[in-house]
LUMKEKE-230509 format. One record per atom (N, C-alpha, C, O): residue in one letter; x, y, z. Coordinates in steps of 0.2 Angstrom, whole numbers, plus 5000, padded with zeros to 4 digits. Layout:
<rs>
aXYZ;...
</rs>
This chain:
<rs>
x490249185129;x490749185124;x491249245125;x490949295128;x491649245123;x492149295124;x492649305121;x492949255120;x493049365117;x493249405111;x493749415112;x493749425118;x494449425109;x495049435110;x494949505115;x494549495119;x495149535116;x494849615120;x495249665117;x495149725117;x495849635112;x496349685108;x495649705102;x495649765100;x495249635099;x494649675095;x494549755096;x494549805093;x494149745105;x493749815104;x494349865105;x494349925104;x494849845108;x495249915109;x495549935103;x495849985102;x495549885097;x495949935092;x495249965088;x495350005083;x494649945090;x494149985087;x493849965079;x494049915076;x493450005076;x493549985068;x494050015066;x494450055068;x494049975058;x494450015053;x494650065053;x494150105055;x495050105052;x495050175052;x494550195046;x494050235046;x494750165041;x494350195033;x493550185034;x493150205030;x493350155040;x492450145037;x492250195041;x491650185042;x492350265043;x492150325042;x492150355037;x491850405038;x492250335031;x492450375026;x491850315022;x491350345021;x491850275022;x491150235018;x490550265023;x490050285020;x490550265028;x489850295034;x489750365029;x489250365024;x490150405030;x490150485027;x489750475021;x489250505019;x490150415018;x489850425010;x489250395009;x488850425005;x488950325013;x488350345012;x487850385015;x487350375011;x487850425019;x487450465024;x487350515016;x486750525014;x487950545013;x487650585010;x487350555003;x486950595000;x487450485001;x487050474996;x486450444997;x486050444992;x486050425005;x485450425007;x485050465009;x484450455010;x485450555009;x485250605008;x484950634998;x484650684996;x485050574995;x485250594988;x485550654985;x485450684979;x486150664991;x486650734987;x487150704982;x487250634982;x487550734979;x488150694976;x488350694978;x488250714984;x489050644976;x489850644980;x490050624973;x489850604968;x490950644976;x491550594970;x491950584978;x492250634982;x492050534978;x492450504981;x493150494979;x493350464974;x493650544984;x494250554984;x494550514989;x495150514990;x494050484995;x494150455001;x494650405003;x495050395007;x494450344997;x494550284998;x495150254991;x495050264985;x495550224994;x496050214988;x495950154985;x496350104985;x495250154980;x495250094975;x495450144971;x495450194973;x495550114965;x495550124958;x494950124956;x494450084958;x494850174951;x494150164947;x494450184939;x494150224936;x495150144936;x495250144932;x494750054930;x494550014935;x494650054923;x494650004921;x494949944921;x495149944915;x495149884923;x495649834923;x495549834916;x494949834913;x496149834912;x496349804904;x495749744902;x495549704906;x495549764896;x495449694895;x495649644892;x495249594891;x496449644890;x496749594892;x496849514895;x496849464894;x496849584905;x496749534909;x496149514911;x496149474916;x495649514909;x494949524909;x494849444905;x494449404907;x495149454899;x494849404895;x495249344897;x495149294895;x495949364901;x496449304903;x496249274909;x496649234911;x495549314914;x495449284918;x494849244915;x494849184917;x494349254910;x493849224909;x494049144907;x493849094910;x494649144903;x494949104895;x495049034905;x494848974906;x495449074908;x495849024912;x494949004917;x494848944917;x494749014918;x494149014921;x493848954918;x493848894921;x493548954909;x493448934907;x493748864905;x493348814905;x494348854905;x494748784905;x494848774913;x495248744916;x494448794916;x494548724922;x493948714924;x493548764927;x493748634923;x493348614921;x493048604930;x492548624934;x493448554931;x493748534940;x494048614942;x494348654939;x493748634949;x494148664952;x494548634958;x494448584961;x495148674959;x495748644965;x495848684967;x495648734964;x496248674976;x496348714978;x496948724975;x497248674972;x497248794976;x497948814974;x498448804978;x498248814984;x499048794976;x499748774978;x499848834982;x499748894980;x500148814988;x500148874993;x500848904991;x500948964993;x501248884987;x501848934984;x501448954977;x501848994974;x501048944974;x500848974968;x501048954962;x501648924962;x500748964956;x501148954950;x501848964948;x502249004947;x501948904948;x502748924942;x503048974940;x503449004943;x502448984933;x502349014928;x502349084931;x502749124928;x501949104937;x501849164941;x502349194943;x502449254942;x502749134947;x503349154952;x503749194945;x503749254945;x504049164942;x504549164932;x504149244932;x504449284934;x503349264931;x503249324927;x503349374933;x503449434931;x503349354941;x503449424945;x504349424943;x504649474941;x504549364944;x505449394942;x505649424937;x506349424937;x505349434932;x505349434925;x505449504928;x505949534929;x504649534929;x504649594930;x505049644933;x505249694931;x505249614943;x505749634945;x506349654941;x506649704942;x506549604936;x507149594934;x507149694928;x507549744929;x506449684924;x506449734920;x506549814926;x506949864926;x506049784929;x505949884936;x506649884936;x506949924933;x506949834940;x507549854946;x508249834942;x508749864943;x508249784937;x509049774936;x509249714939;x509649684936;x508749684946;x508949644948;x508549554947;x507949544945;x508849514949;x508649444946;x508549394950;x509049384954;x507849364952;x507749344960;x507649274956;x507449264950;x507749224961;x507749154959;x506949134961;x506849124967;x506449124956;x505849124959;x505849074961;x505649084967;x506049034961;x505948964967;x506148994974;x505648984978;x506449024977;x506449014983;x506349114985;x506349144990;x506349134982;x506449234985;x505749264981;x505749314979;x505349214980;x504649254976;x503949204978;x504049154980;x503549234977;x503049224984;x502249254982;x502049304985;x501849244977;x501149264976;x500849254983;x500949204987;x500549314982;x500049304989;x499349364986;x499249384981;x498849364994;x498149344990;x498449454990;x498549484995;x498449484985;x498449544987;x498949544993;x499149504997;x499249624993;x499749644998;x499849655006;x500249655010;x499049655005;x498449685013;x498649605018;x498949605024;x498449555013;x498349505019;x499449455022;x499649425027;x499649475018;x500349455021;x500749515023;x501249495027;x500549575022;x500949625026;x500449615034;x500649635040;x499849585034;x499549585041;x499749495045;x499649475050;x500049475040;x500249385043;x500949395045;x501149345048;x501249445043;x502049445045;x502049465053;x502549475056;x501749475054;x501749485064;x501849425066;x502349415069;x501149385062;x501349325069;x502049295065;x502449275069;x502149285059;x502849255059;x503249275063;x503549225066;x503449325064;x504049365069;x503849365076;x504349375079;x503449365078;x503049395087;x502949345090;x502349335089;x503149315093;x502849265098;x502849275107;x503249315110;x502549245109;x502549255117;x503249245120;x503449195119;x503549295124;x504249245127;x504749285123;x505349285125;x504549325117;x505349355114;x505649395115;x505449445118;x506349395114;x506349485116;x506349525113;x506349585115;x506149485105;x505949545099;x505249565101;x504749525099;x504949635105;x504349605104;x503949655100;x503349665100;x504749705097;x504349785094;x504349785086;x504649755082;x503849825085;x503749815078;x503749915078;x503449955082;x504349945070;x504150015070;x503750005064;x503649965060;x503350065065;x503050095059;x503050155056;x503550185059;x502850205052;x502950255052;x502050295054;x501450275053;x502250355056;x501350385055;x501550445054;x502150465056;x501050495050;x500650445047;x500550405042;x500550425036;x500350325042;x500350275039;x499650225038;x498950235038;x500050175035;x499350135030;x499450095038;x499950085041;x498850085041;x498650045048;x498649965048;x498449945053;x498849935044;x498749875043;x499449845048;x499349825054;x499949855045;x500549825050;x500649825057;x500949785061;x500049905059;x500149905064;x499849885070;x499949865075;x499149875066;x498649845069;x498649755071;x498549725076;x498949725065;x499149655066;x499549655072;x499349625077;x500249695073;x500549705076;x500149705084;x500049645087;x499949735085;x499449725092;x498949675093;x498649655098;x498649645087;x498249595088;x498749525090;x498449475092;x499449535090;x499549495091;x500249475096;x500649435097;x500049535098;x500449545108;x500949585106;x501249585111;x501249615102;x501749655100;x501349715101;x500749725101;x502049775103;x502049845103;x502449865099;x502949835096;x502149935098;x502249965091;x502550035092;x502350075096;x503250045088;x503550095089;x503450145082;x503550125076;x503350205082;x502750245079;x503350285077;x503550315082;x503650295071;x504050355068;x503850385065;x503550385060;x503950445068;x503250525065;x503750535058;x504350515057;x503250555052;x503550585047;x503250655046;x502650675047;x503850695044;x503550765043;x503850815038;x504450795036;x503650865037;x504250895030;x504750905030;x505050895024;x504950925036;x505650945036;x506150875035;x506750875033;x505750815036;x506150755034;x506050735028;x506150675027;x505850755024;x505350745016;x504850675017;x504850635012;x504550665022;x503950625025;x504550555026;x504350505024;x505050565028;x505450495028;x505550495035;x505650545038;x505550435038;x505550415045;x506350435046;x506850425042;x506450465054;x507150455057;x507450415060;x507450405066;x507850375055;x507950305058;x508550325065;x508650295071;x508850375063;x509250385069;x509050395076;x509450385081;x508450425077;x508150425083;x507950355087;x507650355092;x508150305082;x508150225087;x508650235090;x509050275088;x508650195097;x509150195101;x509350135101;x509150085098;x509950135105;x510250055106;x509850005109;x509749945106;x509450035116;x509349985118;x508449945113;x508249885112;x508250015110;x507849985105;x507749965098;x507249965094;x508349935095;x508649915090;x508449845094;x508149805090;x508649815100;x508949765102;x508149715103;x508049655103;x507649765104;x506949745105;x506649745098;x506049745099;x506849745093;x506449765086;x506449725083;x507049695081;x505849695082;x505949625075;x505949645070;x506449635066;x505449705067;x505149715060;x505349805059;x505249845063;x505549805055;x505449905053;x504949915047;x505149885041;x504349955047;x504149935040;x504150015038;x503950065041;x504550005032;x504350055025;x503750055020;x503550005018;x503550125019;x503050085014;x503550145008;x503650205010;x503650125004;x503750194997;x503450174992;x503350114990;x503250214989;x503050264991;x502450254995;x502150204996;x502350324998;x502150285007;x501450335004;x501350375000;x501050295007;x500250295007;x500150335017;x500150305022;x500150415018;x499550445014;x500150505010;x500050555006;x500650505011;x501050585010;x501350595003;x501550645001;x501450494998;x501750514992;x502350504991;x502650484986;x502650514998;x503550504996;x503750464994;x503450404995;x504450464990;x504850394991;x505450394992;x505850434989;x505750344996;x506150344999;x506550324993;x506350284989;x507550364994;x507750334988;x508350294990;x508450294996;x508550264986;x509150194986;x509450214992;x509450164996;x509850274994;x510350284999;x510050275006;x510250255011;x509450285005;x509050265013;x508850205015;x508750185020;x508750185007;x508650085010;x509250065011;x509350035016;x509850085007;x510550055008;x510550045018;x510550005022;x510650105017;x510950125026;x510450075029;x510650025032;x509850095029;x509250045034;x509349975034;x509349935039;x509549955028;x509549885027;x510249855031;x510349795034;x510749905032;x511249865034;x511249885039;x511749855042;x510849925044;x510849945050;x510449875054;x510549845059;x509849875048;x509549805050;x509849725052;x509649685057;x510449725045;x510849655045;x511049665055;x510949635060;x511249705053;x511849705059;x511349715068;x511649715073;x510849715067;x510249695074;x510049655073;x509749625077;x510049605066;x509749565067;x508849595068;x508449575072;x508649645064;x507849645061;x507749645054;x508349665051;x507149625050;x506849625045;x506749675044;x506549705049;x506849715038;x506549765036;x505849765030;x506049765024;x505449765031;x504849745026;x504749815022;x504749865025;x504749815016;x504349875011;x504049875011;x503949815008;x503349905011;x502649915007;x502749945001;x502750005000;x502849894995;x503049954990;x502349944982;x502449944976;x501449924989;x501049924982;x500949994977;x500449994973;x501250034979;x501250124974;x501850114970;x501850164967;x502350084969;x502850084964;x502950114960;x503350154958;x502250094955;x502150104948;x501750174944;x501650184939;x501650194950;x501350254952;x501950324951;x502150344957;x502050354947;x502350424949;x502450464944;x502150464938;x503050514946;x502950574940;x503650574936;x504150594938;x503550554929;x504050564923;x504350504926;x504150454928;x504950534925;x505450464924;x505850444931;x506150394932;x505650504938;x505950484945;x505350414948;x504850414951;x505950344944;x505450284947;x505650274955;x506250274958;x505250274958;x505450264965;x505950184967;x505850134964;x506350194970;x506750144972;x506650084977;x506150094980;x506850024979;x506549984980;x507149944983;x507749954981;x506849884989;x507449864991;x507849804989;x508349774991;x507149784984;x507749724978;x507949744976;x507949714970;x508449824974;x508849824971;x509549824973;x510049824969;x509649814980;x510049794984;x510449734983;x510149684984;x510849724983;x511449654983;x511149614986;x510849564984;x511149624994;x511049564997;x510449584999;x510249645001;x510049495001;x509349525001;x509249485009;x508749455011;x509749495014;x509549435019;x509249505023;x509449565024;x508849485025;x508149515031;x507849565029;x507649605032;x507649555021;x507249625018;x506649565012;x506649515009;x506349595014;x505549585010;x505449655010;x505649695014;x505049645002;x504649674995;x504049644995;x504049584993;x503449694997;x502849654996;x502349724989;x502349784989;x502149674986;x501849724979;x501149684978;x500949634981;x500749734972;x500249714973;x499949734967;x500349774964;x499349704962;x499249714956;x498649774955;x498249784950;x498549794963;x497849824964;x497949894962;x497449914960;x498449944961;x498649984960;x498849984953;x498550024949;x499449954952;x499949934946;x499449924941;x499349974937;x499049894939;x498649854933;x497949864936;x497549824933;x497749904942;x496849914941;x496649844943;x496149814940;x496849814947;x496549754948;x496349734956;x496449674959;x496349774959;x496049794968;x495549714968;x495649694974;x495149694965;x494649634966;x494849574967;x494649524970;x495349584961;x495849524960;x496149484968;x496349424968;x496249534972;x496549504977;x497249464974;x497249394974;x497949514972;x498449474968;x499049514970;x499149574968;x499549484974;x500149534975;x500549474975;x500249414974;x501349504977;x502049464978;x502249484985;x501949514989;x502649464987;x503049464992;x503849434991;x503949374991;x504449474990;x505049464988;x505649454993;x505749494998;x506049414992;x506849434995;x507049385000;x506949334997;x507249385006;x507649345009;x507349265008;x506849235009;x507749235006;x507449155006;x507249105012;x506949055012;x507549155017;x507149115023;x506649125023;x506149085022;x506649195024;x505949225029;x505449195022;x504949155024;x505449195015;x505149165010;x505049085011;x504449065009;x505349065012;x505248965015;x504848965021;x504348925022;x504949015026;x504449025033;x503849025030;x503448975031;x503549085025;x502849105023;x502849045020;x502449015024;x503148995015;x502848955012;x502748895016;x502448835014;x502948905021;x502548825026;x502048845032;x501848815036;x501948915032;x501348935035;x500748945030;x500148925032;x500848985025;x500148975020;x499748915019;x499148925019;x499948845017;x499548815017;x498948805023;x498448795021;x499048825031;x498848835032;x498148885034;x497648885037;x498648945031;x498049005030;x497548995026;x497049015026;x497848945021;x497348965011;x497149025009;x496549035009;x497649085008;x497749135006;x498049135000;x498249184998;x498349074995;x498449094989;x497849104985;x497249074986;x498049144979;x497549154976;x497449114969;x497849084966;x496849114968;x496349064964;x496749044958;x497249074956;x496648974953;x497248964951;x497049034941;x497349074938;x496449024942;x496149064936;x496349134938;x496449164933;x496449184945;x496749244947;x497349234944;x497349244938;x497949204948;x498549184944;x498549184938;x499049214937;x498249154933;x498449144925;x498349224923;x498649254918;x497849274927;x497649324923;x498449364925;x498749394921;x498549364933;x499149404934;x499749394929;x500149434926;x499749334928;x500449324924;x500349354918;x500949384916;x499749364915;x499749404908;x499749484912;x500049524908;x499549504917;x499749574919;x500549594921;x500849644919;x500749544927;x501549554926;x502149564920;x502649584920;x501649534915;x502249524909;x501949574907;x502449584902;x501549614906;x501549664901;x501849754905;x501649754911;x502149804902;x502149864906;x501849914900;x501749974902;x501649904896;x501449934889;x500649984895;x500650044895;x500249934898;x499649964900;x499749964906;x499249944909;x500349994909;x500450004917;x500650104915;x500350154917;x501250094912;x501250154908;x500650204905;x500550264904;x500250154903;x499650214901;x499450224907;x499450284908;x499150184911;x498750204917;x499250244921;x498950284924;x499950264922;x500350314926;x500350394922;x500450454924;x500150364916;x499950444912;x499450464914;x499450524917;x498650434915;x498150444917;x498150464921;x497650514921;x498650434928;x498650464934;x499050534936;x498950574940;x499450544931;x499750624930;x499450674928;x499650734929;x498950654924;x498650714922;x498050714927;x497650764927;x497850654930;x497350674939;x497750744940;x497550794937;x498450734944;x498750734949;x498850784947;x498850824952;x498950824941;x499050904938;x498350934941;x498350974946;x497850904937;x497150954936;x497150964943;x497251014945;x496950884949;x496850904956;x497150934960;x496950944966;x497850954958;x498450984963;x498051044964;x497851054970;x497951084956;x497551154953;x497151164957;x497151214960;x496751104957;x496051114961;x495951124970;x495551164972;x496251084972;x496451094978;x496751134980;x496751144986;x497251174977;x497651234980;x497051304979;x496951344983;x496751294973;x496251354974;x495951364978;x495751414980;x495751304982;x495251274985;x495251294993;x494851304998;x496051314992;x496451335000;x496751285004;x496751285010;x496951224999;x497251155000;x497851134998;x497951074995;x498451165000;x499151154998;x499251094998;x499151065003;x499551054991;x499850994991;x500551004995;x500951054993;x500650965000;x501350975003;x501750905002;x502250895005;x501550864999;x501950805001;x502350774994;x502450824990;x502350704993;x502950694989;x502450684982;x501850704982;x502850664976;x502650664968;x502450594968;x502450594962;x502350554970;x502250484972;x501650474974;x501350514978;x501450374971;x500950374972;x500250424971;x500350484972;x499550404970;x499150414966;x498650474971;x498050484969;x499050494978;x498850514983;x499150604983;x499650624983;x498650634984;x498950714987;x498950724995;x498450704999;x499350744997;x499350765004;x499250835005;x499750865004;x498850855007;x498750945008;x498650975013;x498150945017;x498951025015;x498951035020;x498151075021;x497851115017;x497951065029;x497051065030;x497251145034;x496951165039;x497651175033;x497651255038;x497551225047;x497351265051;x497751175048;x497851165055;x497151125056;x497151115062;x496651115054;x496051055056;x495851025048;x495651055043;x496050965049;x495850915047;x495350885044;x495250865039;x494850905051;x494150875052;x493450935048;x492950915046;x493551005048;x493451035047;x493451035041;x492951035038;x494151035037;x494151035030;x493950995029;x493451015026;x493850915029;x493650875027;x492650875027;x492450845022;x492250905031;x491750925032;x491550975029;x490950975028;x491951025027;x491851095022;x491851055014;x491451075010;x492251005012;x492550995007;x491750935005;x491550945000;x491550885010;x491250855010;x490550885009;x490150855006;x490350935011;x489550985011;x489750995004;x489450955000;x490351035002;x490251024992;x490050984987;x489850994982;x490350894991;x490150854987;x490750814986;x490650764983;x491450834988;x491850804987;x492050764996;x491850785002;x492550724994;x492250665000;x493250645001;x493650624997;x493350665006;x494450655006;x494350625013;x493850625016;x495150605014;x495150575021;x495450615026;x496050625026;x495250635029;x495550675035;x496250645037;x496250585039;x496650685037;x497450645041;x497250605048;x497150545046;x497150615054;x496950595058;x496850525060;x497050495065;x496450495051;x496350425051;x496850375053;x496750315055;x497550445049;x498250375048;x498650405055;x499250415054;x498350415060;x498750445066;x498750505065;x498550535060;x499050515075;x499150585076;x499550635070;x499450695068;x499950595070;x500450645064;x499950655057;x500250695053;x499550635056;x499050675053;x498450745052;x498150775049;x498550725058;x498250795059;x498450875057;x498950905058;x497950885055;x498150955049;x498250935044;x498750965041;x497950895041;x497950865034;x497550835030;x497050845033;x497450805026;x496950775023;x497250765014;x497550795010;x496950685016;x497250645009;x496650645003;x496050635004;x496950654997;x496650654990;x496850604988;x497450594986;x496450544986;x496450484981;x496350484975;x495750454974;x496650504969;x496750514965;x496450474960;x496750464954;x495750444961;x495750374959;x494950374955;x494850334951;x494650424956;x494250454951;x494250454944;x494750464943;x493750434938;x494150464932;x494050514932;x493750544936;x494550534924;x494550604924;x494050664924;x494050724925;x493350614920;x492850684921;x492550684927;x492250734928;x492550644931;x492150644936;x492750694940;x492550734944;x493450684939;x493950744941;x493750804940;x493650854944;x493550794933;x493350904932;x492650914934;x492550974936;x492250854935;x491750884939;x491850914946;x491450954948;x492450884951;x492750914958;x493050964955;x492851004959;x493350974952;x493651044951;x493251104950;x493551154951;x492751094947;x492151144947;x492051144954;x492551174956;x491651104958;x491451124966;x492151164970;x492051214973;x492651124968;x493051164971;x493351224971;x493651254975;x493351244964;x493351314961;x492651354962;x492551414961;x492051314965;x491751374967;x491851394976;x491751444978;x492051334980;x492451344987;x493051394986;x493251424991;x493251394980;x493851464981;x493651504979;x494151524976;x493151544979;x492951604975;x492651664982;x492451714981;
</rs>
C-alpha cells in the first residue's frame, strides 16, 4: 500500500505538540491552563443551544443537507454582512455556508491548482494559520511565504512580488485579523491588493474568522466592503464570533463565480453542515447583542493577561485584534515556552506558525476569566 508521500513530508499538525505537552503534564497530575490552543472556552449562548435542540427535535426524518445550504441561512449571513460592513450581497449567488472556515479555506487549492497550470503558486503570509498552506502542497502547488514583521505592523509586503511572480500566482491569502500576531489589516490595504489582483488575474482569499474579535470601536476591516467583489472571497466562522467551534459552521463570501465553482464541487465533498447546525446559526447570525458581550469579555482577558505577561518578562508586540497575544520570547521561543510551561501555563511557541516565529510565543486568550487570574498569579510569581 502506499501514501501520498507529500503526507509524511508535511508531517503532523503543527498544534499537536501543544495537546502532547498538555497531556504529558496532566499524566504527571500537575496543573495547566491552557493558553496553547485556540478554542474558545466561552459558553455558547444558550439561545443557540436551545435553537439547536428545538431544530433537532422537529426532524423526525434526517436528510442530507443542500450543498448550497439554507435559504434562510444564506438571507441571515447577508443580513449580517449588510449590518458589519455596509454592504449587500445577493445570497443566492455571493454567500456560501460551509462546514466551519477550516475545511473550505483547505478546498480552495484544489479549485485553483491543477497539474499543467501556470498558476501554480499559492502566497501566504508567516507567521501564519498553516492550513492554506498545507493544502497548498498537498496538492502540487508551491508556496510563496510573506514574512511579517513589526516594522510592517505584521502586514505582508505585497510590493516585494515581482513581475514575473504575479504571473505564476493563483491565490494570495490574508488572514485579518491574522492569527498568531493580532493585526488587521485596514481598508486601504485590501483596496490596493484587491486591484492589484484584478489586474493578474489572482484570487485574493481573507481568513477574516477573528473579525469579531477587538478593541473598542477599531472594527477590523474586510474585503466585502469593497465595490467590486470579482476575485475576492471572505471566509468567517461562528467558532470565534458566537462560541461555537463544535458546531463546525462558517461562510465563504464574494465573487460569484468562484461561489458557483464551490457550489458544484460540495455536493461532492458533503461538507455542508447539518440541517439542525444551520437552523442554530441562523439564530446566531441574526443576533449581535451576544457577540458584543463575549468581545467585552475578551478585553478584559486581554487587559489582565497583557499585565501578566509583561511582568512575566513577555512583551505584547503585535496588534489589538483578535483574541491572541503575540509577545515577544527574548530571542527563544522554545525556552519561554518550557519556562512558562514548568509553571503551569501552557502558550504556543512562534516556531509552530513558521520560521518568522521564532522568538515568540502566542497567548490564546480563550480561558475564562478566573481561570485567567489563576495564570496571573504563576506568572506574577515568574516575575519576582
Amino acid at each position: 500500500m502506499q501514501v501520498n508521500p507529500l503526507v509524511e513530508e508535511l508531517g503532523a499538525y503543527p498544534y499537536n505538540e501543544l495537546d502532547e505537552a498538555k497531556r504529558k503534564r496532566q499524566a504527571e497530575g500537575l496543573p495547566i491552563i491552557d493558553f496553547g490552543i485556540g478554542v474558545p472556552r466561552e459558553p455558547t449562548p444558550q439561545f443557540i443551544r436551545d435553537a439547536l435542540a428545538a431544530a433537532l427535535e422537529r426532524e423526525e426524518y434526517s436528510s442530507y443537507p443542500l450543498a448550497a445550504g439554507l435559504p434562510e441561512l444564506r438571507e441571515a449571513i447577508a443580513n449580517w454582512v449588510e449590518r458589519r460592513y455596509g454592504s449587500r450581497l445577493d445570497p443566492e449567488i455571493e454567500v456560501l455556508p460551509t462546514l466551519g472556515s477550516k475545511e473550505a479555506i483547505y478546498h480552495l487549492a484544489a479549485l485553483l491548482l491543477w497539474a499543467g497550470s501556470e498558476r501554480d503558486l499559492v502566497a501566504v503570509s508567516t507567521p501564519g494559520y498553516p492550513v492554506a498552506g498545507r493544502s497548498t502542497q498537498m496538492t502540487g502547488g508551491e508556496l510563496l511565504e510573506l514574512p511579517l514583521d513589526a516594522q510592517s505592523g505584521w502586514l505582508p509586503r505585497i510590493e516585494s512580488i515581482s513581475p514575473s511572480t504575479w504571473q505564476r500566482l493563483a491565490v494570495i491569502w490574508i488572514n485579518s485579523p491574522n492569527n498568531p500576531t493580532g493585526a488587521a489589516a485596514p481598508l486601504a490595504f485590501y483596496e490596493d491588493l484587491a486591484e492589484q489582483c484584478r489586474r493578474h488575474g489572482v484570487v485574493l482569499a481573507s481568513d477574516e474568522a477573528y473579525s469579531e474579535i477587538y478593541v473598542g470601536d477599531a472594527k477590523p476591516a474586510s474585503v466585502l466592503e469593497l465595490s467590486d467583489p470579482t476575485h475576492l472571497l471572505a471566509f468567517n466562522s461562528l467558532s470565534k464570533r458566537s462560541a461555537m467551534a463544535g458546531f463546525r459552521s462558517g461562510s465563504v463570501c464574494g465573487d460569484p463565480m468562484l461561489i458557483a465553482a464551490m457550489k458544484d464541487v460540495r455536493p461532492t465533498l458533503g461538507v455542508t453542515p447539518q440541517n439542525f447546525v444551520q437552523e442554530a446559526s441562523i439564530k446566531a447570525w441574526n443576533d449581535d447583542r451576544h457577540v458584543d458581550e463575549m468581545r467585552e469579555r475578551y478585553a478584559q482577558k486581554r487587559v489582565m493577561m497583557t499585565e501578566a505577561f509583561t511582568a512575566a518578562g513577555y512583551e505584547h508586540v503585535g496588534g489589538p485584534a483578535s483574541f491572541f497575544l503575540w509577545c515577544d520570547a527574548n530571542g527563544d521561543d522554545q525556552r519561554a515556552a518550557k519556562r512558562l510551561l514548568e509553571a503551569g501555563v501552557l502558550v504556543a511557541p512562534g516556531r509552530i506558525f513558521g520560521e518568522a516565529g521564532k522568538g515568540y510565543i502566542r497567548v490564546a486568550l480563550v480561558q475564562p476569566i478566573d481561570q485567567c487570574e489563576v495564570a496571573a498569579e504563576a506568572l506574577a510569581a515568574l516575575g519576582q
